[in-house]
Every structure is written in structure tokens, then in C-alpha cells.
N, C-alpha and C positions, 0 to 999 in steps of 0.2 A: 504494500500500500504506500505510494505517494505521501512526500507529507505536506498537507495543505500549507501550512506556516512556514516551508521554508524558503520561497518568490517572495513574504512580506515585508515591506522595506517600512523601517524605522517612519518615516515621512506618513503612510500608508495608518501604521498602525497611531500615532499619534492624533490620527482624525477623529478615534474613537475616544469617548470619554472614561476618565478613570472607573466607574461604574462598568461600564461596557466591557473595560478591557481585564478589569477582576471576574465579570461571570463569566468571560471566555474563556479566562483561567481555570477559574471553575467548573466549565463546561470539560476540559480534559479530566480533569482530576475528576469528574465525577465517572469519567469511560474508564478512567485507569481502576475507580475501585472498584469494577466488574470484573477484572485481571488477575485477582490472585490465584488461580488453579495452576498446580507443575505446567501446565501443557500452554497456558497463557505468558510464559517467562517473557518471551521476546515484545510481544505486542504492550505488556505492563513497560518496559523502557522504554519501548516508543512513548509508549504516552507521556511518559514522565519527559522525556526526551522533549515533547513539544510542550510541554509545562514550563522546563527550563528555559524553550525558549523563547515563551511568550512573557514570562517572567524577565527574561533581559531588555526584550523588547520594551516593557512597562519602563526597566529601572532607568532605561537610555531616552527614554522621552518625557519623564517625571523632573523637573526641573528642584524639587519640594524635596534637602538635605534630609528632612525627619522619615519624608516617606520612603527615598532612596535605601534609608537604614534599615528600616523596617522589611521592606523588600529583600532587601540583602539579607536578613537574617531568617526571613523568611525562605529564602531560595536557597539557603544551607538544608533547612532541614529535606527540603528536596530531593536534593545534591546525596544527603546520610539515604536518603529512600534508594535512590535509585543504584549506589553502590555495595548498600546490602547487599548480605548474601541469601537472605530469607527475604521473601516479602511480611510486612507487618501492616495488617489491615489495622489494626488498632493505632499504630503510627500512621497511616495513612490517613483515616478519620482524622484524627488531631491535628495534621499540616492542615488537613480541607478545611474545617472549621474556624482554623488560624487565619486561614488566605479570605473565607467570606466576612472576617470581623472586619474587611480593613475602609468596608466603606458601607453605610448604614442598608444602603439599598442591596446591598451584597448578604447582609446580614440577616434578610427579611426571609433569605430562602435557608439559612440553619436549617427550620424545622422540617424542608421536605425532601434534602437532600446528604445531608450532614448531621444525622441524629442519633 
């Protein structure tokens, strides 16, 4: 599978609003935590993979030092997901939940995706 996110140019994703660009985030992380079976290995890094790099894309056109951190520290626990050696659904949940607190309207969906 082609990965949709990687023609997206910095300029491109920047059009989108910080709201927009966290549930799209979101929107992987929500595919990746259908992944954890042995036989999903490969397709669970992909996802993570376009996590990461919709997550850089965010930190490269966030101009906002507080948010940039937060992102950053946010994109670590990713980073620990993706290099495990086990996948941890329970770690997983917790980054997800993490990533929808960071903007209120992102927040709204906790209860139907993140619970």
C-alpha cells in the first residue's frame, strides 16, 4: 500500500488547521490500534510510520515554542511504540488519548475513540 502522506508538502499541510491536523493524526493512530495481531506487524509500523510523519509535519509548520515541545515529547512516545519489540495496546491507548488532549475539539472525540 502506497503511503498517502508521503507527496505532502509542508506548505500543503499547513492549510489545515491545528484541529484538523490532530484528528488526522488521530485518524492513523486510530487504524494503527486495529494492528496489534503477530500477522499485523508490518502494516502496525506503517501506520505508526505515517503518524510520525504527520506529527513532523504538524511540528514544522507550528510556529507556537510551547506547542512545538509538546509535540516533540509527544512524538517520543511514538518513536518508544514503534521501536518496541512487543506491541503494547495499553501504551498505545495512552499516546492516543495524549495526542487528542492537545486541542479541545480533538478532545470531544476521547469518548468514542480513545476509551
Amino acid at each position: 500500500m502506497a503511503d498517502q502522506h508521503a507527496s505532502l508538502t509542508p506548505e500543503r499541510w499547513s492549510e489545515f488547521s491545528l484541529d484538523q491536523q490532530i484528528l488526522m493524526i488521530g485518524n492513523e493512530m486510530n487504524r494503527a490500534g486495529k494492528l496489534f495481531g503477530p500477522e499485523d506487524r508490518e502494516r502496525l509500523l506503517s501506520s505508526y510510520e505515517r503518524v510520525l510523519r504527520l506529527t513532523d509535519l504538524t511540528i514544522a509548520t507550528r510556529p507556537l515554542p510551547g506547542l512545538r515541545r509538546e509535540l516533540l515529547r509527544w512524538r517520543d512516545l511514538i518513536a518508544a511504540l514503534y521501536v518496541s519489540p512487543e506491541p503494547s495496546p495499553a501504551a498505545h491507548r495512552e499516546a492516543f488519548r495524549c495526542l487528542l488532549r492537545f486541542t479541545p475539539v480533538a478532545s470531544a472525540q476521547i469518548p468514542y475513540v480513545a476509551a
